[in-house]
C-alpha positions as semicolon CSV with decimal commas, in nm:
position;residue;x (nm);y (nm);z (nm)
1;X;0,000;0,000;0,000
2;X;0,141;0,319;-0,059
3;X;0,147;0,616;0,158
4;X;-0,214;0,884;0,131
5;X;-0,178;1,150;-0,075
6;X;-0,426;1,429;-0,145
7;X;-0,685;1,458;-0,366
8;X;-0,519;1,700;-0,655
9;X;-0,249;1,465;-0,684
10;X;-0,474;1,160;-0,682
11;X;-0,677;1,336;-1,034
12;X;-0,342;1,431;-1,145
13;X;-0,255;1,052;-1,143
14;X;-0,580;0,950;-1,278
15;X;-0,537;1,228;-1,579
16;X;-0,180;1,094;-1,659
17;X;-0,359;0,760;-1,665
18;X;-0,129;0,619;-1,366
19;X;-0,480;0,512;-1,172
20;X;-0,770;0,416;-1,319
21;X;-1,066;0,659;-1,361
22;X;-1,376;0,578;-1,155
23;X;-1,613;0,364;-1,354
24;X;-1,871;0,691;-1,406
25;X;-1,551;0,931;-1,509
26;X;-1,479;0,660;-1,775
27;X;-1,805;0,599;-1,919
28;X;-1,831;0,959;-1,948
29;X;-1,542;0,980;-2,128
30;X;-1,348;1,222;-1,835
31;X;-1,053;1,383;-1,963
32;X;-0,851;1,674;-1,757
33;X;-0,745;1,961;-1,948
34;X;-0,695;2,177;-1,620
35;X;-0,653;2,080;-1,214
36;X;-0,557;2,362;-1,014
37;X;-0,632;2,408;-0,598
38;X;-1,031;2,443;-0,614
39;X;-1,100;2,388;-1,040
40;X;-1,078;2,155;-1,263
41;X;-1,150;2,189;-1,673
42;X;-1,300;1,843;-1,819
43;X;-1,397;1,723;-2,136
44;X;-1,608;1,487;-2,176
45;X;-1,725;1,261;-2,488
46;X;-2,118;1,236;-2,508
47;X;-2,226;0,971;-2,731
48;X;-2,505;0,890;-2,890
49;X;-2,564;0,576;-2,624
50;X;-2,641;0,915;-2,370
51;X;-2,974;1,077;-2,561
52;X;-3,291;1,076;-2,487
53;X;-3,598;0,989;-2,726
54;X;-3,590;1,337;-2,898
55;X;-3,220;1,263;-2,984
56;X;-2,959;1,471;-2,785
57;X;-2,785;1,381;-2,472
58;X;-3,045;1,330;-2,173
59;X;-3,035;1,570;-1,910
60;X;-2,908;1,284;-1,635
61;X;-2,589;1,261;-1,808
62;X;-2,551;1,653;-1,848
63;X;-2,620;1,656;-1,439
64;X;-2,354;1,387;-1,393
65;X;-2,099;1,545;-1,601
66;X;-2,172;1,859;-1,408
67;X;-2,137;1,612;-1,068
68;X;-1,799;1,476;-1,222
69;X;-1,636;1,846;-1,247
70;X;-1,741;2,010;-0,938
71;X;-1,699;1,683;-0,727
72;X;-1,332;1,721;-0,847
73;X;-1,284;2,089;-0,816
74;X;-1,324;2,034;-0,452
75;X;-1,136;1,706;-0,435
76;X;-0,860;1,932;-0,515
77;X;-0,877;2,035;-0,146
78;X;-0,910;1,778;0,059
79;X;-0,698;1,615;0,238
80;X;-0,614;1,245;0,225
81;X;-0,840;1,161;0,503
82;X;-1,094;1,399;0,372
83;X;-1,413;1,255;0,133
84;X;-1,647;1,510;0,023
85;X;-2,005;1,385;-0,141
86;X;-2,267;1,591;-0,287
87;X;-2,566;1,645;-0,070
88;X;-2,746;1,836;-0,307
89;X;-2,732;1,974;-0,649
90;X;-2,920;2,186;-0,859
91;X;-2,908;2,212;-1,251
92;X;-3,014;2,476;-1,504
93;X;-3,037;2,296;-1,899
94;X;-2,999;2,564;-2,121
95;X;-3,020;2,416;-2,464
96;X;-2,963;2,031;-2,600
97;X;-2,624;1,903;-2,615
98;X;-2,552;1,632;-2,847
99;X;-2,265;1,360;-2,920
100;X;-1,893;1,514;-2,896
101;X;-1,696;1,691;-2,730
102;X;-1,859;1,893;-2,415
103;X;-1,646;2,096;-2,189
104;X;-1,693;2,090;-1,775
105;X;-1,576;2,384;-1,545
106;X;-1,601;2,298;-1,188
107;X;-1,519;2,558;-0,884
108;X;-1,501;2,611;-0,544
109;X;-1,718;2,907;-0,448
110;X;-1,659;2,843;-0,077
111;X;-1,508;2,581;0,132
112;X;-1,577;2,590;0,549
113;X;-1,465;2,337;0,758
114;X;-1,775;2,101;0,720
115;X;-1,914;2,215;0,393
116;X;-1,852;2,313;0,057
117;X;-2,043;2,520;-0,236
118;X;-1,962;2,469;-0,552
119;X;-2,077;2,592;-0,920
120;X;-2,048;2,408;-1,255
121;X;-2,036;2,521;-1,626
122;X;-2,108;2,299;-1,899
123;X;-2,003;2,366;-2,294
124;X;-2,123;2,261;-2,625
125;X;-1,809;2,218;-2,872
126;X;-1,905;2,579;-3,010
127;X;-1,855;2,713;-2,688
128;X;-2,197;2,766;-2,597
129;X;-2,337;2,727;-2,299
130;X;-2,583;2,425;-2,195
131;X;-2,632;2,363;-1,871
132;X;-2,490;2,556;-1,547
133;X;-2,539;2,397;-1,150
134;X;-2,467;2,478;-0,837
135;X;-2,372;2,212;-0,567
136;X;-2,343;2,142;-0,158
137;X;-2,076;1,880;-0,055
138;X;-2,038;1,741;0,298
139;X;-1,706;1,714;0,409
140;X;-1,612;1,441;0,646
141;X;-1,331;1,214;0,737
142;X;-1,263;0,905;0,539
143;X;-1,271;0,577;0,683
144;X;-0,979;0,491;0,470
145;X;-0,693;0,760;0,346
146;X;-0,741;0,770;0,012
147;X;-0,380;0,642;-0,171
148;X;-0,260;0,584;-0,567
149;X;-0,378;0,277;-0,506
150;X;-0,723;0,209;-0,369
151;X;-1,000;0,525;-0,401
């Protein structure tokens, strides 16, 4: 086992592909294009698999790629006995998105000692805007420090 390290160094690992990406980042299609201290810059690669019955990507998988860049923008943060879930989440669709390339922006708006607040940006490949959110995320010691290893 190797020794706990934090959480921005854990993503960096999983963006060089020296861990594995959580099974949701990978069906996703996660891909870091920036982790810095409280943001991370995603891209993501909807496929057609993701829409709904009018044909573009269903607005669950636009929520969870919002999830899977906030989620991360505060991992950033913790420490390695620190785990941070989302308690709540709320999401604004602001036009379809379809198969590609989208773009995730996740930041920390405010971290406290318990709690977190975050906001989310999601991008068509135009640049456009299509869906923003805003989360909560409990933060609580891990029963296990998280390592390169294990997550």
């Amino acid at each position: 086992m190797t020794a706990a390290i934090s959480g921005i160094d854990v993503l960096r690992q999983a963006s060089s592909g020296e861990v594995p990406l959580p099974p949701a980042a990978a069906l996703l299609g996660w891909e870091a294009i920036d982790i810095r201290p409280g943001y991370v810059r995603v891209r993501y690669a909807a496929r057609e698999e993701f829409y709904n019955p009018q044909g573009a990507v269903q607005g669950g998988f636009l929520a969870a790629m919002l999830d899977d860049a906030m989620g991360p923008a505060i991992f950033t943060l913790l420490r390695p006995t620190e785990f941070a879930p989302t308690l709540e989440m709320k999401v604004a669709f602001l036009r379809p998105a379809f198969a590609g390339e989208l773009i995730a922006e996740g930041r920390v708006v405010r971290r406290t000692r318990r709690a977190a607040f975050l906001e989310g940006k999601l991008f068509g490949p135009d640049g456009e805007l299509v869906a923003t959110a805003s989360a909560t995320a409990l933060i609580s010691e891990s029963r296990t420090a998280i390592s390169g290893e294990e997550r």
